[in-house]
Structure formats: structure tokens, C-alpha cells
C-alpha positions as CSV (number, residue, x, y, z in Angstrom):
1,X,7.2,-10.7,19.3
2,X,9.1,-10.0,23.0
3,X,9.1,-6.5,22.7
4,X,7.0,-3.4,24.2
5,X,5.9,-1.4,21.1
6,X,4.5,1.9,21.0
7,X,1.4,2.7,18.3
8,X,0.1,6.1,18.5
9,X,-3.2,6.8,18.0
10,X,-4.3,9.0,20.5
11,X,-1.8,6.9,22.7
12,X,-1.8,3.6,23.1
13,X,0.6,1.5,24.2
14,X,0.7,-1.9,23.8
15,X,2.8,-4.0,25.4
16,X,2.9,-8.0,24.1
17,X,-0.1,-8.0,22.9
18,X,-1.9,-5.9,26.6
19,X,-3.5,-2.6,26.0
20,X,-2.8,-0.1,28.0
21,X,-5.0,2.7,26.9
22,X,-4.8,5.9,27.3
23,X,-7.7,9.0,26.4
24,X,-9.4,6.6,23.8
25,X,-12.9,4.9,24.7
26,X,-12.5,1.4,24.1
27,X,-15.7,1.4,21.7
28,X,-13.2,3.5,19.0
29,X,-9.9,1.0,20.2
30,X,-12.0,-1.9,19.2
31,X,-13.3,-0.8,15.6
32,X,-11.8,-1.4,12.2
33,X,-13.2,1.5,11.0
34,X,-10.2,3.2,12.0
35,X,-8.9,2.0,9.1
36,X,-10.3,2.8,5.4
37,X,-10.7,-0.4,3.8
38,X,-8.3,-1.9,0.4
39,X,-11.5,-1.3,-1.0
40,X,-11.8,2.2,-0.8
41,X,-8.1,2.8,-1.5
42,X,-9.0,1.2,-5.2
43,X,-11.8,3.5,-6.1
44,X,-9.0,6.0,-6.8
45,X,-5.6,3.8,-7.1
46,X,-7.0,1.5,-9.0
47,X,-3.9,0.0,-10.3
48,X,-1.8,0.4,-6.9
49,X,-4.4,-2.1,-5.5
50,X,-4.7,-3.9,-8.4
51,X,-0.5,-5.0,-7.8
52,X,-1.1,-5.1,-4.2
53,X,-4.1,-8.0,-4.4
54,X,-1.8,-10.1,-6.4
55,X,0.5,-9.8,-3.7
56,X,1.5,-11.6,-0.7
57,X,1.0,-8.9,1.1
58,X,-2.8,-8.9,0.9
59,X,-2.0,-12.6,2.3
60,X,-0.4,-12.4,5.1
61,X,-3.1,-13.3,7.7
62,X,-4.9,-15.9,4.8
63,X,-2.2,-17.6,3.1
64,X,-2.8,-21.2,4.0
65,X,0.6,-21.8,5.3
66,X,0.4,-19.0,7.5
67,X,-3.2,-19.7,8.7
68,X,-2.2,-23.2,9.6
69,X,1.2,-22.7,11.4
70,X,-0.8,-20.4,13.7
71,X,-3.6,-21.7,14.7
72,X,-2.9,-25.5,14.6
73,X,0.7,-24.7,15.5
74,X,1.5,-21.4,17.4
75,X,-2.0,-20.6,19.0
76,X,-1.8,-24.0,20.9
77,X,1.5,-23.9,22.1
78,X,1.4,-20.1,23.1
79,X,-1.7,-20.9,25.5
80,X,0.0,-23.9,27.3
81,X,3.9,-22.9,27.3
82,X,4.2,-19.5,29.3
83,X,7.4,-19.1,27.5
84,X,5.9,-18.0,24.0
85,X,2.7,-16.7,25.2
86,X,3.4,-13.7,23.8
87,X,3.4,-15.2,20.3
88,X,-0.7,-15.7,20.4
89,X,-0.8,-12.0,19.9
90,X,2.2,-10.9,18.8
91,X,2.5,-13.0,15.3
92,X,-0.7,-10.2,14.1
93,X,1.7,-7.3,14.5
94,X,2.7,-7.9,11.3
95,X,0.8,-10.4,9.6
96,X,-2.5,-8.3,10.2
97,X,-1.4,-5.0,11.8
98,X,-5.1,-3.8,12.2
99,X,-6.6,-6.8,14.4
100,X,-3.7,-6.7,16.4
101,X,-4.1,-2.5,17.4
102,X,-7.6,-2.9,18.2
103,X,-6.8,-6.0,19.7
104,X,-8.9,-8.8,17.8
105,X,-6.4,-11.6,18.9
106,X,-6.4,-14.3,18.1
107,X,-8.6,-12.8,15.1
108,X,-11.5,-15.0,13.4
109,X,-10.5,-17.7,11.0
110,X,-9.7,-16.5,7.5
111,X,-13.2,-18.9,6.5
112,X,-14.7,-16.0,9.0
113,X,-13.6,-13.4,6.1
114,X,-13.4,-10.4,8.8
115,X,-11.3,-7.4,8.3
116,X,-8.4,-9.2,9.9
117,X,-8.2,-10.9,6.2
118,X,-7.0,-7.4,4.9
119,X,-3.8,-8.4,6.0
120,X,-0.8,-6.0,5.2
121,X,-3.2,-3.2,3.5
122,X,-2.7,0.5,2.3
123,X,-3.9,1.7,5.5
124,X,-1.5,0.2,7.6
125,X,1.8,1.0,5.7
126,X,0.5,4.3,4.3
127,X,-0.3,5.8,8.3
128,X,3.2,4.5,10.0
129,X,4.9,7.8,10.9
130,X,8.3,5.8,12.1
131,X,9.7,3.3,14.5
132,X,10.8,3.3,18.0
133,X,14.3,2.1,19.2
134,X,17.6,1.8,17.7
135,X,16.7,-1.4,15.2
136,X,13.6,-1.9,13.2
137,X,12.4,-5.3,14.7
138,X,8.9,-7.3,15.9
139,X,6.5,-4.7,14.7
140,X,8.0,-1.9,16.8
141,X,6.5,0.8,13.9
142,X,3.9,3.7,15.1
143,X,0.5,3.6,13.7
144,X,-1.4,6.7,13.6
145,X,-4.0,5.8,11.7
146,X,-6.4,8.6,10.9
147,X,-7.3,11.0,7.6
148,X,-3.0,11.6,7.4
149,X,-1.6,9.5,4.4
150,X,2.3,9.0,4.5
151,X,4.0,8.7,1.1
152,X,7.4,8.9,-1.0
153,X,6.4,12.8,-2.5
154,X,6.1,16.3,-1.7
155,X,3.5,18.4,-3.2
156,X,0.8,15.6,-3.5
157,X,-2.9,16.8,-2.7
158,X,-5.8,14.6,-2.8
159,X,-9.5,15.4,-2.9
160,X,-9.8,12.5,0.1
161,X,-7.5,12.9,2.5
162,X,-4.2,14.4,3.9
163,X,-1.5,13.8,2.7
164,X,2.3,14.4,3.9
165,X,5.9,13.8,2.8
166,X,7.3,10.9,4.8
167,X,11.1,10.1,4.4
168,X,10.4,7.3,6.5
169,X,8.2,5.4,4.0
170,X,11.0,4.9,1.6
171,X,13.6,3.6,4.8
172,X,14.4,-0.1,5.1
173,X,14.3,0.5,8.3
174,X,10.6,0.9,7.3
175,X,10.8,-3.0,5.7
176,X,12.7,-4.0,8.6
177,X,9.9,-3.1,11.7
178,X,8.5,-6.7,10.4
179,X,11.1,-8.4,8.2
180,X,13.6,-9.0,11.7
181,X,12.0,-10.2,14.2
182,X,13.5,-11.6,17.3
183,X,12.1,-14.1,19.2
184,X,11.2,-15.2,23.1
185,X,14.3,-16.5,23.2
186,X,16.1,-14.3,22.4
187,X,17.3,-15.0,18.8
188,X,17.2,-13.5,15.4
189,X,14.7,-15.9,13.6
190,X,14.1,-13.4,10.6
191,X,16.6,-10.8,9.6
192,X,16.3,-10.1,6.1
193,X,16.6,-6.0,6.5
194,X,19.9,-6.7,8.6
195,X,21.1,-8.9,5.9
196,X,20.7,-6.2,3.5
197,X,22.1,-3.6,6.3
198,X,25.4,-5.6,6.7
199,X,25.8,-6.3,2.9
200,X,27.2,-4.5,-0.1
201,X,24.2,-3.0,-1.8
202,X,23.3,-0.9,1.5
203,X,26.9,0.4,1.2
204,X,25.8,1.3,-2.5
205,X,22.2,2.8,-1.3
206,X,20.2,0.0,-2.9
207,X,17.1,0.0,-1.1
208,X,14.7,-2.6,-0.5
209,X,12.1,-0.6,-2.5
210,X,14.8,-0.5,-5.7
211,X,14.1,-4.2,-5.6
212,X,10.7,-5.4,-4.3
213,X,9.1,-1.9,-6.0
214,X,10.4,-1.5,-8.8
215,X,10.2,2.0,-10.5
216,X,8.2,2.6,-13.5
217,X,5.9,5.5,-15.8
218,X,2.9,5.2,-14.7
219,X,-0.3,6.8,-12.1
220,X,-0.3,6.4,-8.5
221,X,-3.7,8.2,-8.8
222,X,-6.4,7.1,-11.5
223,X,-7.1,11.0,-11.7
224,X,-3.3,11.8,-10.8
225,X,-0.6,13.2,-13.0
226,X,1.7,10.4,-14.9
227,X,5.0,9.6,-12.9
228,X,8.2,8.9,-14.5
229,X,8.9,6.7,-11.0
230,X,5.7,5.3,-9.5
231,X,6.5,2.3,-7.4
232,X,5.0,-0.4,-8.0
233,X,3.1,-2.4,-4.9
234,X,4.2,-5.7,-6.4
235,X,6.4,-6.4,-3.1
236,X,8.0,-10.2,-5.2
237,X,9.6,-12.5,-2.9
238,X,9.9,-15.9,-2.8
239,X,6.9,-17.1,-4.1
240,X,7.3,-15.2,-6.9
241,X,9.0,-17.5,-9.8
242,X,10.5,-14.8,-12.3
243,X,12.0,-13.3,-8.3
244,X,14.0,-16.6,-7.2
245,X,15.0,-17.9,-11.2
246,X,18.3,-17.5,-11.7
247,X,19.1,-15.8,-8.4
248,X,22.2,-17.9,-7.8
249,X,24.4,-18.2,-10.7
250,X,26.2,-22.2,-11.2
251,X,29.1,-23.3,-13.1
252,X,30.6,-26.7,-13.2
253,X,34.0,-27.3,-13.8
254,X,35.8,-31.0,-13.6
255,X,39.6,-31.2,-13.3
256,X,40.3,-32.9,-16.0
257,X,38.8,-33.3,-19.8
258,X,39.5,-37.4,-20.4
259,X,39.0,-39.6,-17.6
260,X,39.5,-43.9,-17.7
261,X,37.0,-46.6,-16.0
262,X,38.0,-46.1,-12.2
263,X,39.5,-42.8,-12.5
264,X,39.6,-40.8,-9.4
265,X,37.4,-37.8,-10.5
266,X,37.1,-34.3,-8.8
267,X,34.0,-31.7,-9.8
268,X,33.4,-28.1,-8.6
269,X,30.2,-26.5,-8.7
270,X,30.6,-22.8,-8.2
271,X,27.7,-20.7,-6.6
272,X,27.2,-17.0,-7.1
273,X,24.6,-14.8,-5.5
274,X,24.0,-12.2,-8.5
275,X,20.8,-11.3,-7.2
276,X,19.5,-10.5,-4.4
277,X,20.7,-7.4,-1.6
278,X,20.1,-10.5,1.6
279,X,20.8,-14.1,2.0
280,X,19.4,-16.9,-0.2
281,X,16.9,-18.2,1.6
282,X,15.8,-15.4,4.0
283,X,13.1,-14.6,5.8
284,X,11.4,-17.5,7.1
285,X,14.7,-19.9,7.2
286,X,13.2,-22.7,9.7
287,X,11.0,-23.5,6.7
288,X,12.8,-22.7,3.2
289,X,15.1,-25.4,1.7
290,X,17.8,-24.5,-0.9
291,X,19.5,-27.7,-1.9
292,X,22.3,-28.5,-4.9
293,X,21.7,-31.8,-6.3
294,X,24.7,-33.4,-8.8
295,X,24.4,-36.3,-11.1
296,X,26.3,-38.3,-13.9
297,X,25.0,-39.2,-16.6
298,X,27.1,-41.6,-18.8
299,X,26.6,-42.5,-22.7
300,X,23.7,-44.9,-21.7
301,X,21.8,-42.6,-20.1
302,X,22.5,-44.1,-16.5
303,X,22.4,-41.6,-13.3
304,X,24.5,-41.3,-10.7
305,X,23.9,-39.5,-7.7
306,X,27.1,-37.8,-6.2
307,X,27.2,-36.6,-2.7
308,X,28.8,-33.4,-2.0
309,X,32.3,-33.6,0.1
310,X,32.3,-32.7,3.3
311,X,34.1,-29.5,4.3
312,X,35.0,-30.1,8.3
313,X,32.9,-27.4,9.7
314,X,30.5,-27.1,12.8
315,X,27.1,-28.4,12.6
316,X,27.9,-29.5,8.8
317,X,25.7,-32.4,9.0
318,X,22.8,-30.1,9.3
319,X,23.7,-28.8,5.7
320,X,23.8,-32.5,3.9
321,X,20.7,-33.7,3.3
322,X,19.0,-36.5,5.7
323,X,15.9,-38.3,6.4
324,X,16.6,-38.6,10.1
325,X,13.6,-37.7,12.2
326,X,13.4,-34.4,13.4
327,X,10.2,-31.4,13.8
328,X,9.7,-33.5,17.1
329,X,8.2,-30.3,18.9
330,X,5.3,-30.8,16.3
331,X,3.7,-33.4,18.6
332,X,4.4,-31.0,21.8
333,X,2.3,-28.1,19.9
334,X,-0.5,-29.6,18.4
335,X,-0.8,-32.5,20.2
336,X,0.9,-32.7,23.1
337,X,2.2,-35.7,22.7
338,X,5.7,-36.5,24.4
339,X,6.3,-39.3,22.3
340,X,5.6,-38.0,18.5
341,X,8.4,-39.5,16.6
342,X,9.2,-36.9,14.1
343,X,9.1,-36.6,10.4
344,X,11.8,-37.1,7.8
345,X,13.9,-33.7,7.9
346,X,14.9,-32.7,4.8
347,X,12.5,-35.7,2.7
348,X,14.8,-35.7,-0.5
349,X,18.0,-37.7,-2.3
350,X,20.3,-38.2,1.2
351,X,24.3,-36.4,0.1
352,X,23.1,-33.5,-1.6
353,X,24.5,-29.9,-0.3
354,X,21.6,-27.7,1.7
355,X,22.0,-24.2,2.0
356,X,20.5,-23.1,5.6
357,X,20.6,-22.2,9.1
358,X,19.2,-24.9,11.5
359,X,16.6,-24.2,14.3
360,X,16.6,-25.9,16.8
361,X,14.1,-26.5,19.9
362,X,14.8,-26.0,23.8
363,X,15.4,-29.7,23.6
364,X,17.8,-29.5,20.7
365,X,15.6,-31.1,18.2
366,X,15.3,-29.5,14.8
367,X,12.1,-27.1,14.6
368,X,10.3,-25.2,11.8
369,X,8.5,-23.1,14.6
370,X,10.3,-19.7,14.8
371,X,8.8,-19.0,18.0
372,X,10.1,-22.3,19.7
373,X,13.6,-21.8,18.1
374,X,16.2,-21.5,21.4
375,X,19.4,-22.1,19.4
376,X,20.4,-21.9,16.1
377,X,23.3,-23.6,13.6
378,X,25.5,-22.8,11.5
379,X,24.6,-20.0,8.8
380,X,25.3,-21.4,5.5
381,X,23.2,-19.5,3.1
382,X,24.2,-17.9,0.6
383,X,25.1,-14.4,1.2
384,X,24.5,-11.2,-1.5
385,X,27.6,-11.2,-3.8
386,X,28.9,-14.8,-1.9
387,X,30.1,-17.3,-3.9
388,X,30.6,-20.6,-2.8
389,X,32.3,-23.6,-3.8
390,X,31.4,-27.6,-3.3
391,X,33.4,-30.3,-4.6
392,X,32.0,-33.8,-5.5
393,X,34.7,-36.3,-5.8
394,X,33.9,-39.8,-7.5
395,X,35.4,-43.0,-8.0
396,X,34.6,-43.4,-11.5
397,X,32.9,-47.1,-11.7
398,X,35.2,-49.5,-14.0
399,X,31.9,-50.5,-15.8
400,X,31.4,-47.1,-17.0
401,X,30.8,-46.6,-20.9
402,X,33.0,-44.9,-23.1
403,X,31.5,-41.4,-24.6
404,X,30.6,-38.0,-23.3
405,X,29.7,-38.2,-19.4
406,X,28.0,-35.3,-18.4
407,X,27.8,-33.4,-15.0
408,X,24.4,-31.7,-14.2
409,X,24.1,-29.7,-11.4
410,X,21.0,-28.9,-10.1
411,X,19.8,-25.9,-7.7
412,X,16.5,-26.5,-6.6
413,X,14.1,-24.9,-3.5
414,X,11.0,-25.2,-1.2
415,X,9.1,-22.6,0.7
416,X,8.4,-25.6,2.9
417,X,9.8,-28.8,3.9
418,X,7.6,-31.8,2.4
419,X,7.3,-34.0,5.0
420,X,6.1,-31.2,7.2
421,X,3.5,-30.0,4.6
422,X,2.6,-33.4,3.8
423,X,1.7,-34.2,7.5
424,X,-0.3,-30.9,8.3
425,X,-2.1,-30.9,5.4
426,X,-0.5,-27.8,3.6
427,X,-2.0,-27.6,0.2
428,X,1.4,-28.6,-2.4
429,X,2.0,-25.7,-3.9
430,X,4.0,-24.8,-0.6
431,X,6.5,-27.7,-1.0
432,X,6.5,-28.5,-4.6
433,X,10.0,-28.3,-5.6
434,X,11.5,-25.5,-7.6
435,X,14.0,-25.0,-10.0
436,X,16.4,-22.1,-9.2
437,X,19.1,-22.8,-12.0
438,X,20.7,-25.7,-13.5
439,X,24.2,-26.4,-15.6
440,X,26.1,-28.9,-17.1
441,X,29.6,-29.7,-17.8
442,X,31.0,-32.7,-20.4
443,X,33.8,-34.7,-19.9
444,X,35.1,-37.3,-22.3
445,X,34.4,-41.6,-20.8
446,X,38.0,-43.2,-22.8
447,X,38.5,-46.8,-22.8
């Protein structure tokens, strides 16, 4: 979105969302069968597509999350507010590349099962040729789709098609065309291949691919030759469980090993990224949470919730958890109603720490529509190799038993705020809550 972008097939330009066409008769600009189907791509790579269907790739347009945040969400707002217009076509460039070149926009419902359902398919990643501009961003690759295949290896021949080396398709600048995007405003609402360009593994030439596409023996061809590296067309993110588990590391420490009723205690939970090459959450921050609950739990088995200390800096209170109202801009988007007030903004435990970077609207208000986001907060997510530190100090009660007291520490995330699921109808499996790591420390309760 709010850029011109160039895809090349017999020259056509397209410029947010406008066509612009040049030598191509608009019956051939408006047909998917420029593009061979998934389909078709499995009657020889059979295995390739068999990765591919589990992924969220082959979602992108019909993932239920995605389906309703634009066409209950952006869709309405985009044909009243001038401003983010462009987001009406624009969100297709990269959540189904081939109804946004032949300009099916918006494109059926998912229910409508058109081609626009293919999503992110072989086709589209397999016919980019490269990208224009400086900085992979907003779907600014070029699409010649045709009999040409682009891929990874030199010397491959197929009894199907073309096929031609393609340094290109094993960039991150490849990854990044539609994993940054910047927004009408102006702002970097997604920047995961950025992240990874400013961080150490780039500096290492740890790809993208190393990660999301992992290398293994196997047949990219049913009728090929075995590979000792075929990539895999997994692509796991974070809806993957075995991806986020254990990404960040925890450790608890507690400054002392005996403590008396009414003690002043102090505890440190440390936080290590170990994993991943971007930050913890990336992609689509407006709508990830990534929060560290602590607890007590003395001899009895009694709970105690303690809140994380505060650290001083901007926009903090945005990183505490809070059930003030916020998502406001809902009501302007859907409903257009001035006076919508607002859902519960983080719906959990209030004190615990949150790891994100506030969006806010062009009236200040917390938003979870990218598109509408005019400012942003303070980045606190976890970067790759980052550790950080929070300290929880407690007063401990003068009622407390004697015996071990335990400190459990708790990292847990959501590819979607509850309270904003809840309210649009998103099926749960989009904000149940997920376990990330967890660790305890013991100290000793002496009377």
C-alpha cells in the first residue's frame, strides 16, 4: 500500500491499485489463467504442494482473520476515508497477488471459492523476476508471469515449462517485497525483513529461507533427481506452535535465598531472544500480544499476582497491561459510529509486562488497523539476540506461610487481542492464549 509498483507482463503498470495498461487487451489482463493453478503445480511437486497447503501461505486471502479485518474492517473504511483508499486494493498485493494484477479488487468472498483463494501460490513466487526501488516494501516485486519458472538452481529442465536460475528467489529482499510494508501515513506498520536486515544474523548471512525453509534430502520433482538441500515450502511463523515455543529463553533469579513475613523482596526475570533473526512479535504487531505474567505461590498453594516495576520510560504505560478502552476507530470503520466506546485493550491480569509497539489512530486512540495507524509508541519487543530484564519487587505479606515460596514466571502470546476477536466474531483459535516458555525459582518462607 502508498506506493506505484511496476509488474511486468507485457507492461503494466499499476499504480495503487489503477491499471494503466500498456500493449495487453484487457480480455488477457483480466484472466487468471495467466497463472497455472496450485493444482497443476502438484501433479509433478507433489510434496512441494503438499507443505505449501498446510501453510499459511495458501491462506493468506482465506484465513478468517484476514477475511474479516478486510472486508468488515478495511473495505469500509477505504471507500469512505479518502486517506486509505488505496488500502481497498492494495491489501491483495500480497495477500492474493493474482486478483490484484488482473485487477479483481475487492475479489469475491473466500465462501465465493474463486481463484483469488489461491492466495500466495507457486505461480506468483515462482514468476517474480525482482523488485523495483532501493527497499523491498508494499508489494513492489515484478510479476512476469508466463511459461518462465524462477528458482534456487542452475541446470534444472522440466518436461513443462522453462525454467531459469534466479539469484533473486533466494534474497530477503525477495521476503521483504510483502513482509514491510509502509502505510498511508507514512509509517512502517510491518518490518520483519528490516528487522532481520538491521540485526546480527544478516551480518552472519542467515537468510530468511535458512529459517522459514528449512533444508533437507529430499525431491523438488516427483520424477526429479534427490537433493541433498531441497527447501522446504513450510514458510512456519507464528501460528506455527513448534516456531514460537521456546523462542524467548526465561530465568528467574530472587536476591536473596531466605526471606521473613514482610520482607521487602526483589525478583528478576531475565528474557533472551535465542531464536528468531527479527523481533518477537513481528509482522502484524497492532494485533500480536506477548505478555510476562509472575506469580507467588506460597506453601498453601495461594497466588499472588506481582506487577512488574515500572522502568521510567516513554509511552511505558502502553507496555503494562490494562483494560482501559481503546480500538475506538472500530466503530468509525464498520459502523460509523462516532460514539463507539471501545473494547478492553489488552483483556488480561492488569501489572503484567507486554512486549509491543503501540498503534495509534489519527485521533491518538489505540488501533489494531495497520492501515489507520498515524503514529506509533515505543518499540519494546524483543529484538534477535536482546535480552531483557524486569524486576518485580514485593512486600512480602506478614501472613505468609513458612516453607518453599515459589516464583513462576510465565511468557505467554496471542495472534489477536481477545476482546477484539471476541467482538468481531473471530473464531478462538486467533486469541486463545499461548504458552511461549515458563520458569520457576524457589525461595525459602522462615518464620
Amino acid at each position: 500500500m502508498g506506493r506505484s509498483v511496476r509488474i511486468a507482463a507485457g507492461a503494466v503498470i499499476i499504480l495503487f491499485g489503477v491499471f494503466l495498461a500498456v500493449g495487453i487487451a484487457p480480455a488477457q489482463k483480466k484472466s487468471y489463467d495467466l497463472f497455472e493453478t496450485p493444482q497443476r503445480c502438484a501433479q509433478c511437486h507433489g510434496e512441494i504442494h503438499t507443505e505449501w497447503k498446510s501453510a499459511m501461505m495458501s491462506q493468506a486471502y482465506t484465513h478468517h482473520w484476514d477475511e474479516i479485518e478486510y472486508f468488515r474492517l478495511a473495505v469500509p473504511q477505504a471507500e469512505k476515508d479518502p486517506k486509505v483508499a488505496e488500502v481497498k486494493a492494495g491489501c491483495n498485493g500480497c495477500h492474493t497477488p493474482a486478483a490484484f494484477f488482473i485487477g479483481d479488487t475487492p475479489p469475491p468472498l473466500p465462501s465465493a471459492k474463486s481463484r483469488a483463494n489461491d492466495s500466495v501460490f507457486c505461480d506468483i513466487c515462482h514468476t517474480i523476476t525482482g523488485f523495483q526501488g532501493d527497499t523491498p516494501f508494499n508489494f513492489n516485486y515484478v510479476l512476469s508471469p508466463g511459461k518462465v519458472k524462477y528458482g534456487p538452481r542452475e541446470g534444472v529442465v522440466s518436461p513443462f515449462h522453462e525454467t531459469k536460475y534466479s539469484d533473486f528467489v533466494k534474497s530477503p529482499e525477495f521476503c521483504g517485497t510483502c513482509h514491510n510494508e509502509k502505510n498511508p501515513y507514512g509509517n512502517w506498520v510491518k518490518s520483519t525483513h528490516l528487522e532481520w536486515k538491521e540485526g546480527p544474523y544478516n551480518k552472519q548471512g542467515v537468510r530468511c529461507q535458512d529459517c522459514h525453509m528449512w533444508r533437507h534430502p529430499g525431491k523438488s520433482a516427483d520424477m526429479g533427481h534427490p537433493l541433498a538441500d531441497m527447501a522446504h515450502h513450510n514458510f512456519p511463523g507464528g501460528h506455527v506452535p513448534s516456531k514460537y515455543r521456546g523462542v524467548i529463553e526465561l530465568k528467574v533469579y530472587a536476591d536473596a535465598e531466605e526471606y521473613e513475613p514482610g520482607d521487602k523482596a526483589v525478583f528478576r526475570v531475565h528474557l533472551y531472544n535465542a531464536k528468531t533473526g527479527h523481533k518477537f512479535p513481528t509482522g502484524s504487531v497492532e494485533d500480536r500480544q506477548l505478555w510476562l505474567e509472575v506469580h507467588a505461590v506460597d506453601a498453601k498453594g495461594n497466588r499472588y499476582l506481582l506487577p512488574v516495576d515500572k522502568k521510567g520510560f516513554p509511552g511505558e504505560e502502553y507496555t503494562i497491561s490494562s483494560n482501559a478502552p481503546a480500538y475506538q476507530d472500530i466503530g468509525d470503520m464498520m459502523m460509523n459510529v462516532p460514539g463507539f466506546a471501545g473494547l478492553s485493550r489488552d483483556a488480561l491480569e492488569e501489572g503484567h509486562r507486554v512486549f509491543r509497539m503501540a498503534y495509534f489512530d489519527p485521533k491518538g486512540r489505540m488501533t489494531i488497523g495497520q492501515w489507520n495507524t498515524a503514529s506509533q509508541g515505543t518499540d519494546y519487543r524483543i529484538g534477535p539476540r536482546e535480552t531483557k530484564i524486569e524486576t518485580y519487587t514485593w512486600n512480602l505479606p506478614d501472613t505468609l506461610p513458612g516453607g518453599p515460596l515459589r516464583i513462576e514466571a510465565r511468557l505467554n502470546y496471542r495472534l489477536l487481542v481477545k476482546s477484539v476477536a471476541d467482538y468481531l466474531k473471530v473464531p478462538a483459535d486467533e486469541s486463545q492464549t499461548r504458552e511461549i516458555n515458563v520458569e520457576t525459582a524457589e525461595v525459602a518462607i522462615v518464620d
